[in-house]
C-alpha positions as CSV (number, residue, x, y, z in Angstrom):
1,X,41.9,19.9,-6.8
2,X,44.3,16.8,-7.2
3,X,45.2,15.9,-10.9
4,X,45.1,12.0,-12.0
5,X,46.7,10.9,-15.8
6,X,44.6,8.3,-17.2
7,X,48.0,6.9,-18.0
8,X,47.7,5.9,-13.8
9,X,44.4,4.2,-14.2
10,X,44.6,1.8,-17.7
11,X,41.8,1.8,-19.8
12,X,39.7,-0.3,-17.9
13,X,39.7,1.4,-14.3
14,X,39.1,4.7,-16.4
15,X,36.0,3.8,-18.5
16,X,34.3,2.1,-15.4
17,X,35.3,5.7,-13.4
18,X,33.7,7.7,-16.3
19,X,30.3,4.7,-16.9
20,X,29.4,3.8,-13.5
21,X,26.8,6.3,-12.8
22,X,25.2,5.5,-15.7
23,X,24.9,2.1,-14.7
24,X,21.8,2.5,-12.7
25,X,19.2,3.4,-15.4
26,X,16.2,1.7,-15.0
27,X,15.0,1.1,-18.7
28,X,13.8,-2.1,-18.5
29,X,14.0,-3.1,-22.0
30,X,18.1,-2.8,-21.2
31,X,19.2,-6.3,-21.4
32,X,22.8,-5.2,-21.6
33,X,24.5,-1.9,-21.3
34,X,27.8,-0.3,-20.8
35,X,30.4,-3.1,-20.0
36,X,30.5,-5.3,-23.0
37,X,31.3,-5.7,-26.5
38,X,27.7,-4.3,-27.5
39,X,24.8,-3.0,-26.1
40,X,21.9,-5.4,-26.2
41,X,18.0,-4.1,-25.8
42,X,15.2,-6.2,-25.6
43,X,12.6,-5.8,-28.2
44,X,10.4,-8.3,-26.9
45,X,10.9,-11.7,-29.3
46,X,13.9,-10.6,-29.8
47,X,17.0,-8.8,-29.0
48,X,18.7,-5.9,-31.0
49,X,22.8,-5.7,-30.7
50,X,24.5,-2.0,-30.9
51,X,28.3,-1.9,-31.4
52,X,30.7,0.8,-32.2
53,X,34.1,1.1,-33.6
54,X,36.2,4.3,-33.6
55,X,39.4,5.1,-35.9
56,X,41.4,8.1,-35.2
57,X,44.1,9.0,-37.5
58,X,47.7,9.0,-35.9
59,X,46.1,7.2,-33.0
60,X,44.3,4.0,-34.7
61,X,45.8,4.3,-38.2
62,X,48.7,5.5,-40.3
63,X,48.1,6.7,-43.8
64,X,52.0,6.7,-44.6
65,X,50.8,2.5,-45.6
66,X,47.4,2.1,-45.3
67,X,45.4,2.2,-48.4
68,X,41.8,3.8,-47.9
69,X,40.0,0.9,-49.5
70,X,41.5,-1.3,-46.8
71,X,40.7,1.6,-43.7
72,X,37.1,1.7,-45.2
73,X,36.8,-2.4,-45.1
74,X,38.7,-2.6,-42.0
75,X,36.4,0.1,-40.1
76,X,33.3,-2.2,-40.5
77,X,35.0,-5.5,-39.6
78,X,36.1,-3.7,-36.3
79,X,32.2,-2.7,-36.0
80,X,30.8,-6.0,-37.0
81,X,33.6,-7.9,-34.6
82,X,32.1,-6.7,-31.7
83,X,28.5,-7.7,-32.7
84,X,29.8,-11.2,-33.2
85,X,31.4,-11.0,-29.5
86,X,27.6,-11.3,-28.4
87,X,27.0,-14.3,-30.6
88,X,24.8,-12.5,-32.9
89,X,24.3,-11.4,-36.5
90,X,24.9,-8.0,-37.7
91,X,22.5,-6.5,-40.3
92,X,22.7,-2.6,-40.5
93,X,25.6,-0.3,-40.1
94,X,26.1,3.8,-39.9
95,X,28.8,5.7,-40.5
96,X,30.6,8.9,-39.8
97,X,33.3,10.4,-40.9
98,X,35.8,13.8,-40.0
99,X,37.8,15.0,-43.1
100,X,40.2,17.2,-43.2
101,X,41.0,19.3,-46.2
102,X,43.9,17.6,-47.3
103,X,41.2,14.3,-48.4
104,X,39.8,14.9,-51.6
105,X,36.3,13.6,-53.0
106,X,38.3,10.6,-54.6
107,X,40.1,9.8,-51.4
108,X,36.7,9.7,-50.0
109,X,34.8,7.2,-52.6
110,X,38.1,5.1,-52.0
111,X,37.4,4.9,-48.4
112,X,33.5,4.0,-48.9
113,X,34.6,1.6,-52.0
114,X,36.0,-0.2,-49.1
115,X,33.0,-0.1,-46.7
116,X,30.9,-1.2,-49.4
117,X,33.4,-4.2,-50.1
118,X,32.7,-5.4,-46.5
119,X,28.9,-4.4,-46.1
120,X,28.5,-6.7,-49.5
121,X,30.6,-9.4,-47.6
122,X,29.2,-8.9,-44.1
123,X,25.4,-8.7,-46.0
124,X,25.1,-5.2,-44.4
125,X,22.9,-2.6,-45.2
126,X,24.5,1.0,-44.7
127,X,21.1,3.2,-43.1
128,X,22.5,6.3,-42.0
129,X,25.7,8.3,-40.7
130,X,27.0,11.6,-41.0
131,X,30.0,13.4,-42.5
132,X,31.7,17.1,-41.3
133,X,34.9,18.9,-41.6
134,X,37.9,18.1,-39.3
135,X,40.9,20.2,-38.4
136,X,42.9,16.5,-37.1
137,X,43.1,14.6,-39.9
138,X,40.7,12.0,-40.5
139,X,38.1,10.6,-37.9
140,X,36.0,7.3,-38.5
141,X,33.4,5.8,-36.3
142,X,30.8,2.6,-37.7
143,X,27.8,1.9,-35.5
144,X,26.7,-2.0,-36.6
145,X,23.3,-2.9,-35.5
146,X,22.0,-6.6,-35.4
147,X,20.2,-9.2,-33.6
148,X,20.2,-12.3,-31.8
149,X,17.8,-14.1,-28.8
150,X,17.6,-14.9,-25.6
151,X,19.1,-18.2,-26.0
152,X,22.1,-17.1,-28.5
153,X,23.2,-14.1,-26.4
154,X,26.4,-14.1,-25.1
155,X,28.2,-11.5,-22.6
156,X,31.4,-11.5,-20.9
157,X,29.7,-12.3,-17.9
158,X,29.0,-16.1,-18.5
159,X,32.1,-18.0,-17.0
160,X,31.9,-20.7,-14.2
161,X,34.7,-22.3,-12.9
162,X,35.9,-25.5,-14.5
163,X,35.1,-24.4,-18.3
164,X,37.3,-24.2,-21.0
165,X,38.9,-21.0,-22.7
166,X,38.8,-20.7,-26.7
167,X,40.3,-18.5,-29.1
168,X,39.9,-18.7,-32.6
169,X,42.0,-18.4,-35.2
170,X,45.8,-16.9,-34.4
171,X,47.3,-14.6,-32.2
172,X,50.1,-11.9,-32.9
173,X,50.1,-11.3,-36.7
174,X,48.5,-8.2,-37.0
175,X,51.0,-6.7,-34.7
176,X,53.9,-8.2,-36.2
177,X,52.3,-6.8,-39.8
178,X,52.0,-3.2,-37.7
179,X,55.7,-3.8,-36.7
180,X,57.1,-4.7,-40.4
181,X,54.7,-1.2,-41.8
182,X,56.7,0.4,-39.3
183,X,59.9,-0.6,-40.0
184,X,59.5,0.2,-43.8
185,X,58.1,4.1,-42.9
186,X,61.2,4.5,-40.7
187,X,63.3,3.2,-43.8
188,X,61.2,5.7,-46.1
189,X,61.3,8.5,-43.6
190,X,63.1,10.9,-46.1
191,X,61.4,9.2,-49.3
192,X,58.2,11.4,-49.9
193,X,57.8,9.8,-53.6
194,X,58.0,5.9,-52.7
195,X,56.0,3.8,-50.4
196,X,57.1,0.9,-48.8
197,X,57.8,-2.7,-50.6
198,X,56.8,-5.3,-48.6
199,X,58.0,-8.7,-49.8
200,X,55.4,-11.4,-51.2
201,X,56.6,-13.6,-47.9
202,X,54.8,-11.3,-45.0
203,X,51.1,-11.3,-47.1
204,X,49.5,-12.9,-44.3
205,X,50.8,-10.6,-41.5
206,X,50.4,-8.0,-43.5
207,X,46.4,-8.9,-44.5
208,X,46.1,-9.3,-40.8
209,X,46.5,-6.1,-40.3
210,X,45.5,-4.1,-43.2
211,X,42.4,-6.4,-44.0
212,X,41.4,-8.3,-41.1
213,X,38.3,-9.9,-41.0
214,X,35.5,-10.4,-38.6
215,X,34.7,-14.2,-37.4
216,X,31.2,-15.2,-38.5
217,X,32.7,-18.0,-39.9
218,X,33.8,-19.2,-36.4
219,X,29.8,-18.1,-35.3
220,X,28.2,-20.3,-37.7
221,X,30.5,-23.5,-37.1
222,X,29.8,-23.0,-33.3
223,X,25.6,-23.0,-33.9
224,X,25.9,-26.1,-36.3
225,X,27.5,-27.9,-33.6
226,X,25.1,-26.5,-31.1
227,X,27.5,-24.9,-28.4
228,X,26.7,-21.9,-27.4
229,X,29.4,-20.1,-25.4
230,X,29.3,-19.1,-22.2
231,X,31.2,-16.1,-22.2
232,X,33.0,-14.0,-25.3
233,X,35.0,-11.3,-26.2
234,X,36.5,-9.9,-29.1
235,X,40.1,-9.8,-29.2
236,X,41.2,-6.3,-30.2
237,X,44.0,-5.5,-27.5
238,X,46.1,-8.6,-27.2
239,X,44.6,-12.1,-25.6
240,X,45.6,-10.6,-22.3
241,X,43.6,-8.1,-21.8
242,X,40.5,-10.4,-23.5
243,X,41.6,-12.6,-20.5
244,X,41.3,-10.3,-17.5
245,X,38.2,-8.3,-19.4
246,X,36.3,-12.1,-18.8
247,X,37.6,-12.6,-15.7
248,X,36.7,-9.4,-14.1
249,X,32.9,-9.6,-15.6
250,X,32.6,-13.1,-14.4
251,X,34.1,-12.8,-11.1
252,X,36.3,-15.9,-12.4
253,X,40.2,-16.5,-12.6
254,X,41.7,-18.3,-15.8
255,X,44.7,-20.6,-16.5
256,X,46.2,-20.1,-20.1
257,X,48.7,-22.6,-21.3
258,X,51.5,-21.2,-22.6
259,X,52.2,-23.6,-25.5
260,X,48.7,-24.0,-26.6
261,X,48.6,-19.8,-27.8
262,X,48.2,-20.3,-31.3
263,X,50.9,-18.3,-33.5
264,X,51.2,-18.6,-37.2
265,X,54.6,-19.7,-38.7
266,X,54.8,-16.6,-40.4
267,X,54.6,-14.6,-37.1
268,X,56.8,-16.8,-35.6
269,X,59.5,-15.9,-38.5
270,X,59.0,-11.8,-38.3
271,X,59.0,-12.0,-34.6
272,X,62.4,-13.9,-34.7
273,X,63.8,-11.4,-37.6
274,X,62.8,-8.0,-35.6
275,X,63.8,-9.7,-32.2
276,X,60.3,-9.7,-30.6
277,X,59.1,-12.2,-28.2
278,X,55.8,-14.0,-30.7
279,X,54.1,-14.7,-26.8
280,X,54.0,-11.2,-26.6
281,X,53.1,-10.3,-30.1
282,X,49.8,-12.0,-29.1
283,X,49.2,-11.5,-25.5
284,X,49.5,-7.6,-25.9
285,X,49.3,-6.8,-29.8
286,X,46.5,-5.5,-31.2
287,X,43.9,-6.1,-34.1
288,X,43.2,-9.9,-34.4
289,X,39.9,-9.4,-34.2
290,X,39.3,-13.1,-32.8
291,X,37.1,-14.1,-30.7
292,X,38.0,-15.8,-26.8
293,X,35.3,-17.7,-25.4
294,X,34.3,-20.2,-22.6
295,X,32.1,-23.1,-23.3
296,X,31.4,-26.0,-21.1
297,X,33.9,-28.6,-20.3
298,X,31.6,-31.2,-22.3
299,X,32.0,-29.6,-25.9
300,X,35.9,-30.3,-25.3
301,X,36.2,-33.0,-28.2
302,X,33.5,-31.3,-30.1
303,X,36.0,-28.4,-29.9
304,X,39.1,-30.2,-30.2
305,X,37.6,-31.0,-33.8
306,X,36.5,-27.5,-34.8
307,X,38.4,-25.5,-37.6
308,X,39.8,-22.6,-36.6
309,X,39.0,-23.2,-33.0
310,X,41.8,-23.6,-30.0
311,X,41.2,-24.7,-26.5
312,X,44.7,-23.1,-24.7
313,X,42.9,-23.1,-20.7
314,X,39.9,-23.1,-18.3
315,X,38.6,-21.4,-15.9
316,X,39.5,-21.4,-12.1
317,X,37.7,-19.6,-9.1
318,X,38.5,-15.9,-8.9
319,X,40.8,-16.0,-5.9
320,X,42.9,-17.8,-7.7
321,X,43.5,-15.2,-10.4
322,X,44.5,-15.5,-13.9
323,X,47.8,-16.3,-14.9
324,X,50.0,-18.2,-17.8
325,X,51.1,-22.0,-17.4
326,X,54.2,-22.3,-18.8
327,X,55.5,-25.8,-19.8
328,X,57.5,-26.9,-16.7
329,X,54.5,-26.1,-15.1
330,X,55.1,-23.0,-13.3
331,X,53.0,-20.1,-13.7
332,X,53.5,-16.1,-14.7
333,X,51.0,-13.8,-13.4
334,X,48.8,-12.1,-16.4
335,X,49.4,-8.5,-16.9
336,X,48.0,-6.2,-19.5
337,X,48.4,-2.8,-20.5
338,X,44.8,-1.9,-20.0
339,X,44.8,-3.1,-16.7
340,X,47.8,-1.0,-15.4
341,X,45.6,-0.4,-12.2
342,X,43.1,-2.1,-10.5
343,X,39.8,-1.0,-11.9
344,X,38.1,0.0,-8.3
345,X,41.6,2.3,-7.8
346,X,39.5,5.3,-8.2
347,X,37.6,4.1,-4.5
348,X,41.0,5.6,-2.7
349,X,41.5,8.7,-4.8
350,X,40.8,12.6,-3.4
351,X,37.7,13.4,-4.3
């Protein structure tokens, strides 16, 4: 039998290869199931919103610089971010944890002190979980469970052609705060006693990615002006791949301008002092935890106005792809690591 690395595939192509038999379960309270930020099940009235986040150690996190309070916090705004991609509220949350035996009980109550930080800011109620040994370090998942209606719900599915593209917030500074942690570890390699200093001038790059938090704010503004989006996702994997994960649930194509990507100053100036391109800092970092969104072309001054809230394209018809307008006008085809293969590549493979 042939061997395929997932490495060949991307992330997307290999999650659909793994989901698609699943896809044809004929529960008929599913309103939404694999393929989207959340799960979504009708309740009748109303619609319950399941979302996951998983943290591996050495994969997802480094303990070398990140404190446990911060994991613990971060670990439910990653849960709670991909409620909000549905346009709902999130209301419950489990959690499980792996520990090895090198965590001891007061690493542990760090780690909740900082899940109970963001359940008191989120207004979360923590129901259930579990906890077991590990032999690979330290393993976090968060379940968040919440609700929304028929008429709030939003999937990645929603984009028609002509509609305008929204991101919130900023692109790019958690990455460049991952690249500065880095830097510092490499400086400490042989330094078992200190940890890094980080000076008082990269706080916000460094919040971004140590303390992130999850957009409700940008939620709330959105209901109050009464646009609902059409299509959301939360940015977790750089605003390309957010791009192309729309685009391939909508059946849609997408034109980003390249000067309207929004990029904090302080990105700007870390990018510039490690020699990184800030563009691609926030087309394929990691960790914003922003939210991209469509929203018809009529809410454009409405959105124009909004706090927090940047409209940097539109929608196109699919066979027209998705790629990046640069300022003279020409455009640059949008790649992403997750999409390193098409995701029906698997249709040609020995079985």
């Amino acid at each position: 039998m042939s061997r395929t690395e997932i490495s060949s595939l991307g992330k997307a192509a290999f999650v659909e290869r793994l989901t698609r038999p699943f896809t044809t379960n004929s529960n008929t309270h599913i309103r939404q199931g694999i393929g989207d930020d959340a799960a979504v099940i009708d309740r009748g009235g109303w619609l319950e919103v399941v979302g996951e986040a998983t943290m591996l150690e050495g994969i997802d996190f480094d303990l070398t610089y990140t404190p446990l309070e911060h994991l613990g916090y971060k670990l439910v705004v990653a849960a709670v971010s991909n409620i909000c991609a549905m346009n709902a509220r999130a209301e419950y949350l489990t959690v499980s944890i792996g520990l090895s035996a090198r965590f001891s009980v007061e690493d542990a109550t760090a780690l909740y002190d900082g899940i109970r930080r963001a359940t008191d800011e989120y207004r979360l109620d923590l129901v259930g979980g579990n906890t077991s040994a590990s032999l690979t370090g330290l393993n976090l998942m968060a379940t968040a469970i919440g609700q929304t209606t028929e008429q709030e719900l939003t999937l990645r599915s929603g984009a028609k052609n002509r509609e305008l593209l929204c991101v919130t917030g900023n692109l790019g500074a958690a990455y460049m705060g991952l690249q500065l942690l880095e830097r510092e570890k490499r400086v400490l390699k042989d330094n078992y006693v200190s940890r890094p200093e980080i000076s008082k001038d990269n706080a916000y790059i460094l919040q971004r990615q140590l303390k992130p938090e999850a957009r409700v704010d940008i939620l709330r503004q959105l209901r109050e002006a009464g646009i609902r989006p059409t299509a959301m996702i939360d940015v977790t994997r750089g605003l390309a791949s957010a791009a192309l994960y729309i685009c391939r649930r909508s059946d849609v194509g997408v034109r980003i301008y390249l000067n309207r990507i929004p990029i904090a100053s302080d990105t700007f100036r870390m990018a510039e002092e490690m020699h990184i391109d800030p563009v691609v800092a926030a087309l394929n970092g990691g960790d914003d935890f922003e939210l991209l969104f469509t929203a018809p072309l009529e809410a454009h001054q409405e959105l124009l106005a909004m706090p927090g809230v940047d409209v940097i394209g539109h929608i196109v018809p699919a066979e027209e792809g998705a790629a990046l307008v640069t300022p003279d006008g020409g455009e640059i085809r949008i790649q992403a690591p997750d999409w390193t293969a098409r995701v029906d590549a698997e249709e040609s493979e020995p079985k």
